[in-house]
C-alpha angles and dihedrals in degrees: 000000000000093000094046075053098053090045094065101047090055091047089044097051083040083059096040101051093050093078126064118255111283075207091121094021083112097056111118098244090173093067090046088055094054095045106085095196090048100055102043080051086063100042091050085053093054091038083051094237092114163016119302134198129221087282103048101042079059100053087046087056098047104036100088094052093041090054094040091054095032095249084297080147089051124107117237086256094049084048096051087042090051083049094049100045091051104054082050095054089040104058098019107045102010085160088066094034083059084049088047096042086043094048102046102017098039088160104040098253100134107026100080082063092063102022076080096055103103126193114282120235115254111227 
């Protein structure tokens, strides 16, 4: 029975260190979104061209894994969030999603993945 015990909290910590801290999974992003200034001040921290806060440092450090796995460590939040975050970029500031693309997909290996994601409908 201990070592039954034993098993599944190994198999338990395994699980739980194979997705990326839901730490910040309850930042507004939305309002971020809709903040202008913030979110430049975001996307200067990940472009290294300025300061960044908690979040952000911590978006800058996962980024290229998430992208390189595509997000299989995310949460289904973080996922949603990614997804989110993209079409905004995307349609809203295309000139910052081509720094970004530049910046962490310099050949192409991960764009064709999100150039298929399509707006979503609003209900």
């Amino acid at each position: 029975m201990k070592g039954c015990f034993i098993f599944l909290t190994l198999v338990t910590v395994t699980v739980a260190m194979e997705t990326y801290s839901s730490k910040y999974d309850n930042v507004d992003v939305d309002r971020i979104l809709a903040n202008g200034r913030v979110l430049s001040n975001y996307i200067r921290c990940i472009m290294d061209e300025g300061s960044c806060t908690a979040e952000g440092r911590e978006l800058k450090k996962i980024l290229p894994d998430a992208l390189a796995t595509e997000c299989q460590k995310c949460t289904e939040n973080q996922k949603a969030t990614a997804e989110k975050v993209i079409r905004h970029l995307r349609t809203k500031r295309p000139r910052d999603w081509e720094r970004l693309v530049n910046k962490y997909d310099p050949y192409g290996q991960y764009k064709k993945r999100f150039e298929t994601l399509q707006p979503r409908n609003r209900a």
